[in-house]
C-alpha positions in Angstrom: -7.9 1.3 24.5 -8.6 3.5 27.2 -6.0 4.7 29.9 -7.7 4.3 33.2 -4.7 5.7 35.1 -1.7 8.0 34.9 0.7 6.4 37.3 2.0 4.6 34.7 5.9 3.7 34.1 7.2 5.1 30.9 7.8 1.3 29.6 4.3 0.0 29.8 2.9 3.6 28.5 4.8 2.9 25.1 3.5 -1.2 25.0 0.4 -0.1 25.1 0.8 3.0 22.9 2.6 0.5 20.1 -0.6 -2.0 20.7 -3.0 1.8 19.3 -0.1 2.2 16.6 0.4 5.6 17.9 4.0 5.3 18.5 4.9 5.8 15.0 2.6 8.8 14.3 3.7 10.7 17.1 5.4 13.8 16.3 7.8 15.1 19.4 8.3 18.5 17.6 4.3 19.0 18.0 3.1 17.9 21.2 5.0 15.9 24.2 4.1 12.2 24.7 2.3 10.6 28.0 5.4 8.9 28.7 6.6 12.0 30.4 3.5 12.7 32.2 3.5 11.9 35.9 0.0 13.3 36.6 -3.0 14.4 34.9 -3.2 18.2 34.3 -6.5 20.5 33.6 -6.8 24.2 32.9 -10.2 25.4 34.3 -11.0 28.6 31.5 -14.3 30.4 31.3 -16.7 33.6 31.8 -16.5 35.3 35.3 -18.9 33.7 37.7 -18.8 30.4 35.5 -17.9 28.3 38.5 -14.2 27.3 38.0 -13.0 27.7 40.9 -16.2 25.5 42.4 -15.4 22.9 39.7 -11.3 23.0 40.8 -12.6 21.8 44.5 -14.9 19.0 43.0 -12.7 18.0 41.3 -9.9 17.5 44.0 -12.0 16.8 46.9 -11.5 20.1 49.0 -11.6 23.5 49.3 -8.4 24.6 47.7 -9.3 27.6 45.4 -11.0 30.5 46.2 -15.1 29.9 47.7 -17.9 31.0 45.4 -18.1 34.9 44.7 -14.3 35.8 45.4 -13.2 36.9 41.9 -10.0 34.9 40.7 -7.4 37.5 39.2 -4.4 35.1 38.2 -3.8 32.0 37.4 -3.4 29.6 40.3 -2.2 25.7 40.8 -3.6 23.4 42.8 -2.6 19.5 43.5 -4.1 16.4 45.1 -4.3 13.0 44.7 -8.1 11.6 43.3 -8.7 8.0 42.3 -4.9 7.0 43.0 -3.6 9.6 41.2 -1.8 13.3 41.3 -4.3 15.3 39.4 -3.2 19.1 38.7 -5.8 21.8 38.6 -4.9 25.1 37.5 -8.0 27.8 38.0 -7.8 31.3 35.8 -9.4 34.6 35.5 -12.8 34.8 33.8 -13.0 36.8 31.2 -16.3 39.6 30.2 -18.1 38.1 27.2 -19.9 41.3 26.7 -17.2 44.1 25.5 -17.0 44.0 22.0 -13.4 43.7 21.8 -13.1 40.7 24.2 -11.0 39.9 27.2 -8.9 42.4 28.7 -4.9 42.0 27.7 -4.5 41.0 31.3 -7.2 38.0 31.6 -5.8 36.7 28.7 -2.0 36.7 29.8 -3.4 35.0 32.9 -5.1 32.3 30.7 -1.9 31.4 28.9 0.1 31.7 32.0 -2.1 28.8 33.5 -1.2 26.8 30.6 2.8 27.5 31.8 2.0 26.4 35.0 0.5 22.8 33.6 4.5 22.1 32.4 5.1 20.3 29.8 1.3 21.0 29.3 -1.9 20.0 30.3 -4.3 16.9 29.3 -7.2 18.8 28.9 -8.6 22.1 28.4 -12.3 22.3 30.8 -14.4 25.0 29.3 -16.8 25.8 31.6 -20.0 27.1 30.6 -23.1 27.9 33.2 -26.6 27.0 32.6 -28.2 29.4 35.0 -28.9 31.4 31.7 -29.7 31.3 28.1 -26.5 31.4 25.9 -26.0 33.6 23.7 -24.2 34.4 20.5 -21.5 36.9 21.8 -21.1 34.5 24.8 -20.2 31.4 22.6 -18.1 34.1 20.7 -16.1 34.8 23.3 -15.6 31.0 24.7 -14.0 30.0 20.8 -11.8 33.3 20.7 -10.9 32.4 24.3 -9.4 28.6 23.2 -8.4 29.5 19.9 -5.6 31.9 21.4 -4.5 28.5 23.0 -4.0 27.4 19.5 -5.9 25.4 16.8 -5.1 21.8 18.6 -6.5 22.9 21.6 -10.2 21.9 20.3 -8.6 18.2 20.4 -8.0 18.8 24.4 -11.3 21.0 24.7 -14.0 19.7 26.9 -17.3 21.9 27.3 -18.5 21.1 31.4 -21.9 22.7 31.9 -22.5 24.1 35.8 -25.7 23.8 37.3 -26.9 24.9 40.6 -29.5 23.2 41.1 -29.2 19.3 41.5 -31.2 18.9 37.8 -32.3 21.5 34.8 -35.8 22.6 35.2 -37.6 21.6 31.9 -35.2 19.8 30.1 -32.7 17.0 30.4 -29.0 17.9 29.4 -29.0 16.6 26.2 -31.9 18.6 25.4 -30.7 21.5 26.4 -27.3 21.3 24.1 -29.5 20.1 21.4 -31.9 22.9 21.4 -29.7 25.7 21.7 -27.8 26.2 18.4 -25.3 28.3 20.6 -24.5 25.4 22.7 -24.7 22.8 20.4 -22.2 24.1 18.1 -19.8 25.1 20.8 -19.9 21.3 21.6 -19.0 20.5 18.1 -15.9 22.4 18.4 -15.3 20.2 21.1 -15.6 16.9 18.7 -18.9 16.5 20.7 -17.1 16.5 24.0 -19.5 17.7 27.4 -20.5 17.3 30.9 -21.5 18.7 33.7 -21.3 19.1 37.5 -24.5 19.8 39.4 -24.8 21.9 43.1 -26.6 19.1 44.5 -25.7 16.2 43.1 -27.9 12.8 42.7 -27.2 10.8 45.8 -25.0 7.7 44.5 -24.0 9.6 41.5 -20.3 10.4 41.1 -20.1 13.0 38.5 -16.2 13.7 38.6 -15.4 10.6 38.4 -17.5 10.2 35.6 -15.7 13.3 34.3 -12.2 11.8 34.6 -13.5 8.5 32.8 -13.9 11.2 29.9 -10.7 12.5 29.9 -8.5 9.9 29.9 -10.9 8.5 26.9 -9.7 12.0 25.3 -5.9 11.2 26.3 -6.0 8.1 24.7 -7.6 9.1 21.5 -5.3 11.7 21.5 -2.5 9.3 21.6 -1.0 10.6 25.0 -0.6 13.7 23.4 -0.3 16.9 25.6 -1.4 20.7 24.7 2.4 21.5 25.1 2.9 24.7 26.9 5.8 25.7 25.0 3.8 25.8 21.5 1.2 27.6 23.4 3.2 30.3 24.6 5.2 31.0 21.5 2.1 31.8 19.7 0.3 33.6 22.4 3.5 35.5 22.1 3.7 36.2 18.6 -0.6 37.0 18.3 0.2 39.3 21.0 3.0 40.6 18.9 0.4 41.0 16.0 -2.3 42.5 18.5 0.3 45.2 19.5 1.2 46.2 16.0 -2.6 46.4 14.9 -3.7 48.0 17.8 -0.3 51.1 16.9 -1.2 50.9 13.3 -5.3 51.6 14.5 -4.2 54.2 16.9 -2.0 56.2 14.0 -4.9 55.7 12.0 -7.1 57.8 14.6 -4.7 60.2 15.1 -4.3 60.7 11.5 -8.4 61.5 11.3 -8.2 63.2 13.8 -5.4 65.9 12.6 -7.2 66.2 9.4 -10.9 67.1 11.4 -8.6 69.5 13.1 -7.3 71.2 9.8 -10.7 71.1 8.5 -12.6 73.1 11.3 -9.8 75.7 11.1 -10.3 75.7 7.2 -14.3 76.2 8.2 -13.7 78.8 11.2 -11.0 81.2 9.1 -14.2 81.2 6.0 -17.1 81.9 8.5 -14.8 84.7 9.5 -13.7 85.8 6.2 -17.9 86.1 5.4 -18.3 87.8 8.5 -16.0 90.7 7.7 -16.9 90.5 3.8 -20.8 91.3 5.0 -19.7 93.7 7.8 -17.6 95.8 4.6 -20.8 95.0 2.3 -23.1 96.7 4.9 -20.5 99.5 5.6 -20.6 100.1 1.2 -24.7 100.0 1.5 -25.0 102.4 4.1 -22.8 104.7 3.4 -24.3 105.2 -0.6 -27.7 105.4 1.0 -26.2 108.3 3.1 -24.3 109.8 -0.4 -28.4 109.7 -2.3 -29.7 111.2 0.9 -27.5 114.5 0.9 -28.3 114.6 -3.3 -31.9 114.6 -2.6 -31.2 117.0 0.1 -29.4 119.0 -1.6 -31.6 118.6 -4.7 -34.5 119.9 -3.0 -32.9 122.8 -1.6 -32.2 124.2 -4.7 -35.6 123.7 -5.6 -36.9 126.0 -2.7 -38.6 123.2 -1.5 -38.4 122.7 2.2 -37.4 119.0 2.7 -39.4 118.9 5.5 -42.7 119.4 3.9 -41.8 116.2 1.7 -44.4 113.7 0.7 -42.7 110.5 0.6 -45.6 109.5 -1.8 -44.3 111.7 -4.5 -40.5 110.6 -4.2 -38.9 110.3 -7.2 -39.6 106.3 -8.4 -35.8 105.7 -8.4 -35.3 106.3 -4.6 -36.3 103.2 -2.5 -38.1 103.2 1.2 -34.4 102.7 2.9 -33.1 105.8 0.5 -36.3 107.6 2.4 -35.1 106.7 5.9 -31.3 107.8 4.9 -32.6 110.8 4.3 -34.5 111.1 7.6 -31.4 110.3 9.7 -29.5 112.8 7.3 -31.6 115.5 8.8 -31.7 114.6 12.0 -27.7 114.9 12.4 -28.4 118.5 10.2 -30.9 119.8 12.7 
């Protein structure tokens, strides 16, 4: 059966929830029952320049959030009364799908804040996806990582709501254009199938939000009245946060730790280089310096012989002296003369 209304008294919400049998299969530790719910409740997550804050004044009538192109920075609540009853909107920051590791720390605090702000928790979870461009990979990436840090029951409150622009798509009608984009279509299934969406210019006659609301209270009542419940939601953003923190300390020793040991081993390769340089600076010193010892020997060789080392052939040096023995000898007589 589906709940048209929330203004309900908590009497008739449990008749009608014992007519569904979902009385006895509620569990109280898990999520909080409609009977407790005075309103309906939405968190408004998505990409930045999705058109939350557009969809939060559809959906209430008025202008209340901020207009289109002022970037939301926290999470901000919102009330009016639509179709007879209060309706809570709570608008969040968007987040960048393109870095690869995801939101900033501070877009997704906001995100769960919002969900604090829906106490005892919200009815429903409205992704919101634009159509103005092709959807990618990274971009569906980032919408699951987005609601699974809400936890793994928020699927069951998820709702994908496409915004278009225009008053229709261009080439295709909207279930062709989930259906032919595997991107889209399997971020639907994650939503048990669940979509709509809000047009710029919508078709004269045509109510969309209200055709919206009609699909979340069918969502409430499958759900059995259950709620998202902020508490849950919190104490595990908390304790992923937790986990985040101690991952991203253990990565950051981990660097430093690579990065002391590149250190070590330059200084290893800098105090060899310089150990070669002064090894080859002695070896040279050795080489010159026995060159100079042959070149007074062969000075002094042909001295003794009466032979004026000037008048030398260098063609008839003896076959053990090299060119560089030669040129020794040379510079050996310079520094003589």
């Amino acid at each position: 059966m589906i709940i048209s209304g929330f203004n309900m008294d908590s009497e008739e919400v449990m008749v009608e929830m014992e007519k569904t049998g979902s009385s006895s299969d509620s569990q109280p530790d898990q999520a909080v029952p409609l009977s407790v719910v005075s309103g309906l409740r939405i968190i408004l997550i998505g990409e930045r320049e999705a058109g939350k804050s557009a969809v939060g004044n559809a959906i209430l009538g008025r202008g209340m959030f901020d207009a289109v192109g002022v970037r939301t920075r926290e999470a901000v609540k919102r009330q009016g009364e639509v179709a007879e009853r209060q309706v809570t909107v709570v608008d969040t920051p968007g987040w960048e799908w393109f870095p690869s590791r995801g939101s900033s720390l501070g877009v997704r605090r906001e995100i769960v804040r919002g969900v604090s702000l829906c106490q005892p928790g919200p009815h429903a979870v409205l992704l919101v996806v634009p159509l103005s461009f092709s959807f990618t990979r990274r971009e569906r990436q980032a919408a699951e990582e987005h609601v699974d840090m809400l936890g793994e029951r928020a699927w069951g409150h998820t709702v994908v709501l496409f915004t278009v622009k225009g008053g229709r798509l261009k080439d295709a009608t909207l279930e062709e254009e989930v259906e032919e984009s595997e991107e889209l279509q399997g971020l639907v299934d994650r939503c048990g199938g669940r979509y709509h969406a809000l047009y710029g210019r919508p078709r004269k006659g045509h109510d969309a939000v209200a055709e919206l609301l009609e699909k979340l209270d069918n969502m409430v009542a499958k759900n059995r009245g259950e709620l998202l419940s902020s508490k849950e939601v919190l104490e595990e953003a908390r304790e992923k946060e937790e986990e985040e923190e101690r991952r991203q300390q253990e990565e950051d020793r981990e660097r430093e730790e690579d990065l002391r040991r590149v250190k070590e081993a330059l200084r290893e390769l800098e105090m060899e280089e310089e150990m070669e340089e002064v090894q080859g600076e002695g070896e040279e010193a050795t080489e010159e310096s026995t060159r100079q010892q042959r070149g007074r020997r062969y000075t002094d060789e042909k001295s003794d012989t009466g032979v004026e080392s000037s008048s030398a052939d260098p063609t008839s040096a003896p076959p053990h002296l090299t060119w560089s023995d030669l040129r020794a000898i040379r510079d050996q007589r310079c520094k003589t003369q």
